[in-house]
C-alpha positions in Angstrom: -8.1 4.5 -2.8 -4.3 4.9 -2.6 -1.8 3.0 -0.1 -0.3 5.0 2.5 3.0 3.6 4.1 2.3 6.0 7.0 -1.2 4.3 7.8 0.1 0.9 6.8 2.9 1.3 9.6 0.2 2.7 12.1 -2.6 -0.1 11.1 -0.7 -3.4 9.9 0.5 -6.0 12.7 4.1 -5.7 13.3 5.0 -9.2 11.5 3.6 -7.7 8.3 5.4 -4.5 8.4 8.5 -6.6 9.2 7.5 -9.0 6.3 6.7 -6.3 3.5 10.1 -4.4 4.5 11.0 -0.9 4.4 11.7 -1.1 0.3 8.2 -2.7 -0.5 6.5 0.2 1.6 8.5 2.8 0.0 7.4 1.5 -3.8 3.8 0.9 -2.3 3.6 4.7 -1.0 0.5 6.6 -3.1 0.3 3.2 -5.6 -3.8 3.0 -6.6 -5.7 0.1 -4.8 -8.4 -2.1 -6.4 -11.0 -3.0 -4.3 -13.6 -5.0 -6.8 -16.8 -5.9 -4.4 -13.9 -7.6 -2.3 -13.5 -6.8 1.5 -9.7 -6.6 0.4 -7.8 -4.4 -2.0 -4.7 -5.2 -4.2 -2.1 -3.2 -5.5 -1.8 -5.1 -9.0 1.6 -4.0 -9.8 4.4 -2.7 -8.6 8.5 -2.7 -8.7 11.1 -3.2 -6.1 14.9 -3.9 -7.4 13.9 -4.2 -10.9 11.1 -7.5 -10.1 7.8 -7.2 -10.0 5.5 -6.8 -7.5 1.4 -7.0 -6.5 0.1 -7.6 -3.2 -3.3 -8.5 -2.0 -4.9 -8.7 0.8 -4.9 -4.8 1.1 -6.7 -3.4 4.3 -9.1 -0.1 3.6 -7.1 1.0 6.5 -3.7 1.3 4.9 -5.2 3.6 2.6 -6.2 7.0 2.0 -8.9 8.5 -0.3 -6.5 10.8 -2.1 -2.6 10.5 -3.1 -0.7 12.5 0.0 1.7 13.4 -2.7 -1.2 15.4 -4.6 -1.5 17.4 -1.1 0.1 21.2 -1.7 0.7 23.1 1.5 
């Protein structure tokens, strides 16, 4: 599973969009989730202004099966 900003923005509560910020989103864009026999994901690693990054809890529905950026049209 990969995080997709679009379904994050559509899915998450408006506190947590506000919370992650428009950077965090960005860097989290097509990043592989983990889901091991949890009912959450995690992004284990990722970097915004040179720090790093993981978050967890990750919602299946923020994510999409596939990388959008691996989509040719």
């Amino acid at each position: 599973m990969y995080f997709c900003a679009e379904r994050f923005v559509e899915n998450a509560d408006v506190s947590t969009v506000r919370l992650l910020g428009k950077d965090h989103i960005d860097a989290l864009d097509g990043m592989p989730v983990v889901f091991d026999k949890e009912k959450f994901g995690m992004v284990k690693s990722y970097i915004v202004q040179g720090c790093e990054f993981y978050l967890y809890p990750v919602y299946e529905e923020w994510c999409t099966s596939s990388k959008q950026n691996d989509l040719f049209f």
